[in-house]
N, C-alpha and C positions, 0 to 999 in steps of 0.2 A: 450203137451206143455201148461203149463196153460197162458188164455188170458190175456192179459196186459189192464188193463182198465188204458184208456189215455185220459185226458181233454186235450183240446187245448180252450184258452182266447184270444178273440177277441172282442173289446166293438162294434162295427159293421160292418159289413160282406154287401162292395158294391161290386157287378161284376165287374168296370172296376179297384178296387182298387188295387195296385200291392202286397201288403200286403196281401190281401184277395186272391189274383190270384197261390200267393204260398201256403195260407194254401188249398183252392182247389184242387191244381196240388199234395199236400201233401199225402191229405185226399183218394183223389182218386187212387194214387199210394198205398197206405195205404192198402186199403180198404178188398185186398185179405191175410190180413198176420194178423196171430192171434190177432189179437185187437181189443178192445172194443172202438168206437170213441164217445167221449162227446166233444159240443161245447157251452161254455159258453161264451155267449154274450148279448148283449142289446139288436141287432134290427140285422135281416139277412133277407137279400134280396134274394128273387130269389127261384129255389129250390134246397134242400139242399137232399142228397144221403137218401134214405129211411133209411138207416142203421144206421146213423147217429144219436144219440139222442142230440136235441139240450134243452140247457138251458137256459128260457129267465130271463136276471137279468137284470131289466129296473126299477132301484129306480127314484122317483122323480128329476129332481135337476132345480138349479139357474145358469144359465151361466157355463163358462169352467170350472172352480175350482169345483163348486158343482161336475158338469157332472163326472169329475174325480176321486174326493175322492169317492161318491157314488158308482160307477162300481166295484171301485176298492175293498170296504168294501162286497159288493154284490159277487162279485165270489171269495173274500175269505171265505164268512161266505157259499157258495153253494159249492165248492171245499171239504172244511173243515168235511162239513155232510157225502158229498159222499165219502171221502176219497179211492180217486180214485189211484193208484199206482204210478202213474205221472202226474204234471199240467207243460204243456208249457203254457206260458204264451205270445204272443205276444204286449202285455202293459204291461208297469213299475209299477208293483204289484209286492212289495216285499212279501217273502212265498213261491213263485215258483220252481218245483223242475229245472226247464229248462226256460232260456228266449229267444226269438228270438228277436235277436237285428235288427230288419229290418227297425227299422228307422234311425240306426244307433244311435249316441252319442247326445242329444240334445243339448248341451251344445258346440259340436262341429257345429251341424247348424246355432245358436245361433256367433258363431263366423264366421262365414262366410257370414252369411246376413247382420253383420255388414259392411261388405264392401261393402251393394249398399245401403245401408240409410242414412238417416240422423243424425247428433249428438241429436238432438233432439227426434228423434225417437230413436235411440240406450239408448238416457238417459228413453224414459219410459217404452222402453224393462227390463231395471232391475230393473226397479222398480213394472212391471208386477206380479202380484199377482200367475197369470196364467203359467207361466216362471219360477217364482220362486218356488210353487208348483212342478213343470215336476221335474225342478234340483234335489229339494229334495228328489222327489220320486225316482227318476234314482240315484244317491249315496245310500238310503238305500238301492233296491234293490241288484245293486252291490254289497256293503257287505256284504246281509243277509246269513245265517249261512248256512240257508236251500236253496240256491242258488248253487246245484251240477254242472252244462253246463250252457253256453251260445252259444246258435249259433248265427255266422255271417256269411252274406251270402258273403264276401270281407274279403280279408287281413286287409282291407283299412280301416273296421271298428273295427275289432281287435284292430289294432295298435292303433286308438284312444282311446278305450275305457283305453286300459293299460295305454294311456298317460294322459287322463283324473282322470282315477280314482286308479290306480295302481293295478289293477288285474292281479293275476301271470298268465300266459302264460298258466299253464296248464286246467285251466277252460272252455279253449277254444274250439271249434270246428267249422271251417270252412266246412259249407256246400252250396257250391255252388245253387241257385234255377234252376228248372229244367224249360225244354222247349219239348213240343211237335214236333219233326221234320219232324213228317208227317204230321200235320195240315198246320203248319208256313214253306211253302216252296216256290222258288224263281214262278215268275211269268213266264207263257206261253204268248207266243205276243200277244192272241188274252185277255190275262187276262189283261194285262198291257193295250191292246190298251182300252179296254173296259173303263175300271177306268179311264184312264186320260179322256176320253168323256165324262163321266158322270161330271167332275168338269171341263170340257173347259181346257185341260193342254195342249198343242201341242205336236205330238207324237217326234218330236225330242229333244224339252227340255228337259236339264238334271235338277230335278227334288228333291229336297228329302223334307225328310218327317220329324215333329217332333210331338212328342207324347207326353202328360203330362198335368194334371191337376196342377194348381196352376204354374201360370208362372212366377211369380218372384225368386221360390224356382228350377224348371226347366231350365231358361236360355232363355226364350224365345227373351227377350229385345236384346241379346248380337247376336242371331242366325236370328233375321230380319236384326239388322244391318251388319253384315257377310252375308249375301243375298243382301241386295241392291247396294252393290258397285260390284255384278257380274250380269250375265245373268239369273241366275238361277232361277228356280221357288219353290218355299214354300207350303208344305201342313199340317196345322196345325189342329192336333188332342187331342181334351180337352176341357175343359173350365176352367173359372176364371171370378171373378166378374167386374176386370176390364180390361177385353178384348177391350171395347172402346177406351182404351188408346194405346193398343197396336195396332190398326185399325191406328188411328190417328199418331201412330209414324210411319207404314209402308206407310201414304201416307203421312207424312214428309217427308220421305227418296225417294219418288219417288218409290216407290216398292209395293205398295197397288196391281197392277194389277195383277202381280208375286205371288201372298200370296193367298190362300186359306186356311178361317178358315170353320173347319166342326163340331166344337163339338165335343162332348161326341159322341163314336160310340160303339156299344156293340158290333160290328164285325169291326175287325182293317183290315182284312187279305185284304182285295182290296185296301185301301188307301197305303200299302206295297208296293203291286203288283204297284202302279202308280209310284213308286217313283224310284228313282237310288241310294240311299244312304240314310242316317239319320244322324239326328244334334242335339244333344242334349249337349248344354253347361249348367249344373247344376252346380248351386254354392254347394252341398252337396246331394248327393243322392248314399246310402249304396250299390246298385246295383238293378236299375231297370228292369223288366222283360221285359220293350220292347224293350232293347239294345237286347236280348235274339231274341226274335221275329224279329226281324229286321235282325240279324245274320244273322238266321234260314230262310229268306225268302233272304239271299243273297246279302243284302247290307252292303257296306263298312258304317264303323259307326265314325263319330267326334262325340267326347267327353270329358269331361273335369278332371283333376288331381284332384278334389273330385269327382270323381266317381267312384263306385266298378266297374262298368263295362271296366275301361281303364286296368284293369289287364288281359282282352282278347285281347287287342289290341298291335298288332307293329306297329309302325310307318310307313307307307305306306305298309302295308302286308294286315291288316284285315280294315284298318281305322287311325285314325288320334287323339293324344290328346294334349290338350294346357289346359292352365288356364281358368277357366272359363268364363273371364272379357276379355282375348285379341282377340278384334275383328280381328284385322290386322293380327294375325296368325287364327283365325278362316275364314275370309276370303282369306284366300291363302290357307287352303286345304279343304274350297266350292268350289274352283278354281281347286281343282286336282280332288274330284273326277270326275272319267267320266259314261258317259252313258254306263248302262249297255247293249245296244244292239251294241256300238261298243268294249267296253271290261268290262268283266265279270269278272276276275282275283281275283280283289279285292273279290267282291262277294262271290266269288268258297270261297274262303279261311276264306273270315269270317263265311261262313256256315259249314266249316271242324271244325271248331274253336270249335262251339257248339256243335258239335251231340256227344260228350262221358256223354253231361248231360242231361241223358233221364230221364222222370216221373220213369223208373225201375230203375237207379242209385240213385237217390233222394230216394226212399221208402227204398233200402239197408242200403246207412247210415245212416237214422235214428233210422229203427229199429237195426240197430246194437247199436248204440246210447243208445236208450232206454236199451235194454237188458244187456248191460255194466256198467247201475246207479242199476236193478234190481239185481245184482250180490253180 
C-alpha cells in the first residue's frame, strides 16, 4: 500500500491546548498506519514523536493581523514545495485539502460574546482589523474550490457553519475527538482523598471542577456565580489574564473560600480525581476535550447549549445543560449533582458515554477519510 504523505497545519502546538491535544491524540493513533506525518507550524512545544517530521514556518510579523496573514502565506508557499498528498489544515488557510473546524465558526463566537459586552466594545469588535481579517479568511476558505472535507468535532458546529456560510451538507464529516480511557479514569478513595488534601477541600464536600483557559470565552463568571448561592466547592483549572477580577467577584459573592484557583496544570488527572462533577458554562466552545476527560474519569458534566459536548449529555443521565448565561438553572443542577462517594450513577453513565471513542476509533475514520479523497 503506498504511504500517504499527510501535512497537518497548526500555527502552534501548546500541551494544554485542546486543539493541539487532539492533533496529538491524532498523530499518535496515526502513527502505526501507513503514513508519512509532516507538522507544519510556527513554534511546537514539548516533544514531538521522533517520526514526525516537523516544519518550522515562523515569518516575522506585527501584531495579530501580520501574525496571521504571514503563517498563513508560509505553510502555503512550504505545503505547495512538498506537495504532500494531503494538507489538513487546523487554521483558516484557504488551499486546504481538509480543515478541521475545531474552533468552530468565528463569526458564530463573535455572536455570542456579543451577549456579555458592551455596545461599545461590540461597536470596536467590527471595526477590528483582526476580526475582520479571521471573517475573511474563514468565508474564502469555506468556498475554496480545493476545499474537499471539513471536520467537526460536533453536529453543533456543522450546523453552524452551513448556517453561516451555506456549505452543502455533504462536505462534511463529523469526527468526534478521542479520549484515553485508561489514562482518564474515575478516582480510588485514597486518590480522591489525597487530591482534595493537597488544596484543603473537605472530604465530604461536593465538589466540581472547571477546566479552561480564557474565562470569558469558558464561562467561568456565570459558574462561580452558580457556586455561591450553594454549598459547593470550586476548583478552577487554567489561567487568564484577568483572573484578579474573577478572585474579586468570588469574594463579592461570598465564595472566595469555596474556590480554588490552580493554574495551568500539565497533569489535570488528580484535580479530576478531587472533584464530583464538572461545570463548564461556555458561551461557544466546538467540543472540548476536558468534557471528554471529565467523562472518562466519571463525573456528571453541566454544560451549556453552545457546546459540542452537550450532544453527550441527557438531562439528569450523564449531566445537565442550559444556556450559558442562566445562572438560576445553573445553580439548581450545582444543586443536584451529588457526591460521588454517596452516589456514582451519574458518573457510571457518563463514563459509558465515552469509551466507544477511543484514540483506535479516531485513527479508523480518519484514515478512512483520507483514503476516500486519495480515491
Amino acid at each position: 500500500m503506498k504511504t500517504i504523505r499527510l501535512a497537518i497545519v497548526r500555527q502552534k502546538y501548546r500541551p494544554d491546548g485542546g486543539a493541539e491535544r487532539f492533533i496529538s491524540r491524532a498523530l499518535e493513533a496515526l502513527d502505526d498506519q501507513n503514513i508519512e506525518l509532516n507538522i507544519i507550524t510556527r513554534q511546537w512545544e514539548g516533544k514531538p514523536n521522533p517520526k514526525w517530521k516537523i516544519h518550522l514556518c515562523n515569518p516575522a510579523k506585527q501584531g495579530r493581523v501580520s501574525r496571521e496573514k504571514g503563517f498563513a502565506v508560509a505553510a502555503q508557499k512550504c505545503w505547495q514545495a512538498a506537495q504532500f498528498d494531503i494538507v489538513q489544515s487546523h487554521e483558516r488557510i484557504p488551499g486546504c485539502d481538509i480543515f478541521r473546524a475545531g474552533d468552530g465558526a468565528h463569526r458564530v463566537w463573535l455572536e455570542q460574546r456579543a451577549r456579555v459586552i458592551s455596545p461599545a466594545q461590540r461597536f470596536l469588535t467590527r471595526l477590528s482589523p483582526y476580526h475582520r481579517y479571521v471573517l475573511r479568511a474563514e468565508e474564502e476558505m469555506f468556498h475554496s474550490a480545493q476545499l474537499k472535507k471539513i471536520i467537526c468535532n460536533s453536529e453543533m458546529v456543522k450546523r453552524d457553519i452551513m448556517r453561516c456560510y451555506g456549505v452543502d451538507a455533504s462536505r462534511f464529516e463529523v469526527i468526534y475527538n478521542a479520549i484515553d480511557a485508561e489514562k482518564f479514569t474515575p478516582a480510588t478513595q485514597e486518590q480522591r482523598r489525597t487530591a482534595r488534601a493537597e488544596m484543603s477541600i473537605p472530604e465530604q464536600a461536593v465538589t466540581l471542577i472547571y477546566v479552561g483557559s480564557g474565562f470569558e470565552r469558558k464561562g467561568l463568571k456565570p459558574a462561580i456565580q452558580a457556586i455561591a448561592s450553594s454549598d459547593r466547592y470550586l476548583i478552577v483549572v487554567g489561567q487568564d489574564k484577568s483572573q484578579k477580577k474573577y478572585e474579586t467577584l468570588a469574594r463579592q459573592l461570598g465564595c472566595f473560600d469555596r474556590i480554588r484557583f490552580m493554574g495551568v496544570q500539565n497533569n489535570v488527572l488528580p484535580y479530576y480525581h478531587a472533584a464530583d462533577g464538572m461545570i463548564l458554562p461556555t458561551l461557544y466552545d466546538p467540543f472540548p476535550n476536558v468534557i471528554l476527560e471529565a467523562m472518562a474519569c466519571g463525573l456528571p458534566v453541566i454544560t451549556s447549549q453552545t457546546c459540542g459536548g452537550a450532544e453527550f449529555i441527557t438531562e439528569g443521565h450523564e449531566g445537565y445543560v442550559c444556556d450559558a448565561l442562566d445562572v438560576a438553572r445553573l445553580n439548581e443542577y450545582v444543586k443536584k449533582i451529588p457526591s460521588l462517594v454517596e452516589n456514582a450513577a451519574m458518573g457510571r453513565a457518563a463514563r459509558e458515554r465515552i469509551l466507544p471513542y477511543s484514540p483506535k476509533n479516531l485513527s479508523q475514520q480518519l484514515v478512512a477519510l483520507y483514503h476516500s479523497l486519495l480515491i
